[in-house]
N, C-alpha and C positions, 0 to 999 in steps of 0.2 A: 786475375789481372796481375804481372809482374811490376807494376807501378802505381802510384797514386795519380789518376788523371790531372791534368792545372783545373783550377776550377773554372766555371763558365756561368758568365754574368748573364742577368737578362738579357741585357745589350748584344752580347755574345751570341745569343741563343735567336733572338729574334732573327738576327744577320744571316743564319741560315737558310739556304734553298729552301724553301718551302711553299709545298705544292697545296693550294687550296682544298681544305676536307680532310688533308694528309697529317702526318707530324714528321718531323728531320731528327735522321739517328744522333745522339748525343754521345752515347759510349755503351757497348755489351759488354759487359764479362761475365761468361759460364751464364746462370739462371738468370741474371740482372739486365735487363734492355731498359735503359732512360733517352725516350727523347724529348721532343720541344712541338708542341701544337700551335701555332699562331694564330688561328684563327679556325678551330675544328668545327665541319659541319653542323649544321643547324639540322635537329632530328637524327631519329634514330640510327645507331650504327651497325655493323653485322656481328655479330657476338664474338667475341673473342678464344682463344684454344687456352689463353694462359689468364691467371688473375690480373690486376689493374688496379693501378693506385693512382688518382689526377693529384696532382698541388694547384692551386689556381693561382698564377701567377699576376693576371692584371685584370682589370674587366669582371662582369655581373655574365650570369647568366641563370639558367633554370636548367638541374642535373635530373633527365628520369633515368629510371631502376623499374625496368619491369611498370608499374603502376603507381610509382611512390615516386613522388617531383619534390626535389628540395630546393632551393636557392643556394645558386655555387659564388662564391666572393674572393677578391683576394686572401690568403693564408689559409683557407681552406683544403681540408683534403678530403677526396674521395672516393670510395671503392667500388669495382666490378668482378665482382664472379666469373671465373670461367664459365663462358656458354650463356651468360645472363645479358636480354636485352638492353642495353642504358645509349645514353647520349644525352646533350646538351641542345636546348632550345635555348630560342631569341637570345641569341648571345650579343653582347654588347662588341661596337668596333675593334674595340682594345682588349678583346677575350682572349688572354692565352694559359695555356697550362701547360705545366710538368706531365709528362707521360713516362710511368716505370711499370713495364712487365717484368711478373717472375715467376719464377715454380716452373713445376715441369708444365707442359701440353696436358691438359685435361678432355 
């Protein structure tokens, strides 16, 4: 990245297009992709090519990993594996996270 992006508030981030199930691109540079999930599907997702880190931005939900269910909360963070089944159950109205891939394609 030839700059320091402005930062982006939740407020910011929420205002985004955002397609239900989906998340809204935030900013890529090189191996770095951050976006904004407002409300990401309930149940499992299709596995991913690159790692995954969530931040839980608002809202409760229940994070599985393969066969291991945690409790996802505000200030939390959480990781997926490339290739590794996860996603979020019964998530609460106000459920959104941070979404950052990196690394190469695995």
């Amino acid at each position: 990245m030839d700059r320091t992006p402005a930062p982006v508030s939740l407020a910011a981030a929420r205002a985004l297009p955002i397609t239900p199930g989906r998340s809204a691109e935030v900013f890529v540079d090189g191996d770095l992709e951050v976006r904004f999930a407002g409300r990401p599907g309930n149940g499992p997702q299709v596995p991913h090519e690159r790692d995954e880190l969530y931040f839980v931005a608002s809202g409760t939900a229940r994070y599985r990993v393969e066969d291991q269910v945690s409790p996802a909360n505000p200030g939390d963070l959480l990781f997926a594996a490339a290739g590794v089944a996860h996603g979020f159950e019964d998530p609460s109205a106000d459920f959104t996270v941070w979404v950052l891939f990196y690394g190469p394609r695995k």
